[in-house]
C-alpha positions as a printed Julia matrix, in Angstrom:
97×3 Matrix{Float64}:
  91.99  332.5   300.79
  89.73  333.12  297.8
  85.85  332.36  297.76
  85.56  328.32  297.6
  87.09  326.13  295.51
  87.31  322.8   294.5
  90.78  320.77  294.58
  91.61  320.21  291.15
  93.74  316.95  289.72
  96.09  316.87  287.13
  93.6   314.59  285.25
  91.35  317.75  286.05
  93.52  320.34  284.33
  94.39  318.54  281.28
  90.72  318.38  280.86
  90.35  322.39  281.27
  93.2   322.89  279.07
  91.77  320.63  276.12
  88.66  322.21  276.87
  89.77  325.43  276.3
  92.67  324.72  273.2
  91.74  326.89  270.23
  90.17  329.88  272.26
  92.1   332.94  273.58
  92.37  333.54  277.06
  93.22  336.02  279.26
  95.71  336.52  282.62
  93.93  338.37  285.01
  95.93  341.54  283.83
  94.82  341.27  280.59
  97.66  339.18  279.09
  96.17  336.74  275.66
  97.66  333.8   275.11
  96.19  329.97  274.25
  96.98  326.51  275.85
  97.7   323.71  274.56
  98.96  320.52  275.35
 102.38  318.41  274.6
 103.46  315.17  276.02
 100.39  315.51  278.67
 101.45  318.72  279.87
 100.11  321.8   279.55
 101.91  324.54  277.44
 101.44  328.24  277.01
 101.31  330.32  273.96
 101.56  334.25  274.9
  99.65  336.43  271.76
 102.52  339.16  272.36
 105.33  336.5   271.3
 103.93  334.06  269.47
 106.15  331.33  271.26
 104.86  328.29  273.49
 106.34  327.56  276.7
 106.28  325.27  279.75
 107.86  324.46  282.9
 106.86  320.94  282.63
 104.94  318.83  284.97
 106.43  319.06  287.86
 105.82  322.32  288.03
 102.37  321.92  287.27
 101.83  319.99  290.09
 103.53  322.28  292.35
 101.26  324.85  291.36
  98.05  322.64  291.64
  99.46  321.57  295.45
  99.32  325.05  296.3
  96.52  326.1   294.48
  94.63  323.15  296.62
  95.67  324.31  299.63
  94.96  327.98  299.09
  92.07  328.62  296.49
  94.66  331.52  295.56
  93.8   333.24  292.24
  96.83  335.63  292.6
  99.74  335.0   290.45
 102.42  336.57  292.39
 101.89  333.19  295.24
 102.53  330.88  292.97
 105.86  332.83  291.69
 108.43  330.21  293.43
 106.22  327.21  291.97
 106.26  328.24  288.41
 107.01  330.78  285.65
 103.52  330.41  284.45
 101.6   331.36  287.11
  99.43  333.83  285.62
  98.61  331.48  282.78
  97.75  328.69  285.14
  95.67  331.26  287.34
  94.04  332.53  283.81
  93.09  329.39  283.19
  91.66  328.25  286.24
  89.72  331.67  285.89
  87.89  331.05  282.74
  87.25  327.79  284.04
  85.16  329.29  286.9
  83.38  331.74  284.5
């Protein structure tokens, strides 16, 4: 479990994803991309390809469920939740910093 964190809704992350729309992130191996938001879900745009992409809400909600219950910052345990792991992780990170 990481240092302490606070559960997180998914009221909570749309507001860290508008917060952070028109700024470049990072994944926590370096990775840019943006975020953005569609149909009150969060979506993904990787620098390298230039192309936005989600997994829908669901999935985001499967990731925050496990994020809540672990505090986990690593990608890779979020890898059966969601294809965007590191982008929800990368988020979460900047969030913190």
């Amino acid at each position: 479990m990481n240092r302490q964190h606070r559960p997180i809704t998914y009221e909570g992350l749309l507001s860290l994803a508008r917060a952070a729309e028109g700024r470049t992130l990072q994944t926590v191996t370096g990775r840019k991309f943006t975020v953005g938001i569609y149909m009150e879900c969060p979506f993904f745009t990787p620098a390298a390809s230039g192309y936005g992409q989600s997994d829908g809400r669901k999935a985001a909600e499967r990731f925050l469920e496990r994020y809540n219950e672990t505090g986990s910052l690593r990608p890779g345990d979020y890898a059966k939740v969601t294809r965007n792991a590191s982008y929800y992780v990368g988020l979460l990170a900047q969030a913190d910093s």
